[in-house]
C-alpha positions as CSV (number, residue, x, y, z in Angstrom):
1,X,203.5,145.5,260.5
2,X,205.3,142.0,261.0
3,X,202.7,138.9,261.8
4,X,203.5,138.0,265.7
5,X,205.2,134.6,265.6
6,X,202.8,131.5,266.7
7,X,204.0,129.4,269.6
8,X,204.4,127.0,266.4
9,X,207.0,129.6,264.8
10,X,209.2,130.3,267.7
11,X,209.5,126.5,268.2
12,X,210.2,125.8,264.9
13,X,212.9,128.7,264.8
14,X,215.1,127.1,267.5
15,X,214.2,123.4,266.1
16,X,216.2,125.2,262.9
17,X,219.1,127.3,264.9
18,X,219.9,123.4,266.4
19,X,219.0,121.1,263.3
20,X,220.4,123.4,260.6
21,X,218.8,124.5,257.3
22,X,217.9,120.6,256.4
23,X,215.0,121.5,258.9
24,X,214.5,125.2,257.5
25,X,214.4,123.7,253.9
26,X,211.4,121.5,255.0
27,X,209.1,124.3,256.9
28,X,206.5,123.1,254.4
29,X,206.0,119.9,255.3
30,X,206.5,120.3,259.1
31,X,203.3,119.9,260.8
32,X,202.2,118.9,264.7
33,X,202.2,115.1,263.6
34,X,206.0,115.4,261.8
35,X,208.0,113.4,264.4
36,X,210.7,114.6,265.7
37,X,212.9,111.3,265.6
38,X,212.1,112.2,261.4
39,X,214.2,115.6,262.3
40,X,217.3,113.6,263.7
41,X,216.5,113.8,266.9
42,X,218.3,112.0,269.3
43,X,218.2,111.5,273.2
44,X,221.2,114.2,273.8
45,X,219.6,116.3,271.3
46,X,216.8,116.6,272.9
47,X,218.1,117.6,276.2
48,X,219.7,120.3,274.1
49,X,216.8,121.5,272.5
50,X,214.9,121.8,276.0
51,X,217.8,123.7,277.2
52,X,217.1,126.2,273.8
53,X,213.7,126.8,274.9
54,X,214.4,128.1,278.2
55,X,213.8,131.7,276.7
56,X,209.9,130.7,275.1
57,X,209.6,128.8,278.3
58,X,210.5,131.8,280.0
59,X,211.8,129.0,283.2
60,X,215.4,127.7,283.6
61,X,215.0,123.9,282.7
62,X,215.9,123.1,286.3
63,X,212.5,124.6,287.4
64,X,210.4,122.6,285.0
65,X,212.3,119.3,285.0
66,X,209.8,117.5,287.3
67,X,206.9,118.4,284.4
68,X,209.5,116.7,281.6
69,X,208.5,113.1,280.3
70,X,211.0,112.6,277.3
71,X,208.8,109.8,276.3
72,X,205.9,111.5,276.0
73,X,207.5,114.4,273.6
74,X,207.2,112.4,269.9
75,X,205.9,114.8,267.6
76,X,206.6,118.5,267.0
77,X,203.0,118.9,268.2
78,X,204.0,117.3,271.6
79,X,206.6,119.3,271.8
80,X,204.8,123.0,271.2
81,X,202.1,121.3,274.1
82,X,205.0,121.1,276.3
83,X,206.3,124.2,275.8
84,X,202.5,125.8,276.5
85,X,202.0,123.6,278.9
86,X,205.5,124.8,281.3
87,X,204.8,128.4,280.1
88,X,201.5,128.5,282.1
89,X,203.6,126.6,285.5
């Protein structure tokens, strides 16, 4: 029987379907503190990458948009908070 995915996992899974296998390659060393700027992040990027998450969210982005501070989502670990954090709105 397959291991459920963590929060953790389903992030990092849609952090690889938009970065690319440069990201997949370096599951090892991804960690809550790996920042995402470190990923190639970039401002439009993230946008995209909230717009990804709609499905773990389980809201449309517009719902949630209000509970969205870019500047407070730095690290991976910030952004799997986030991602808890709009799941329980």
């Amino acid at each position: 029987m397959p291991t459920p995915m963590t929060l953790f996992d389903e992030v990092f899974r849609v952090l690889v379907a938009m970065l690319g296998e440069d990201v997949a390659d370096r599951r090892d060393e991804l960690s809550a503190s790996t920042p995402l700027q470190s990923l190639g992040m970039d401002s439009m990027k993230y946008i995209n990458l909230l717009l990804s998450l709609e499905d773990i969210i389980g809201k449309e982005l517009d719902e949630v948009a209000e509970h969205i501070d870019l500047a407070e989502i730095t690290t991976v670990g910030d952004l799997v908070a986030l991602v808890e954090r709009l799941r329980a709105l």
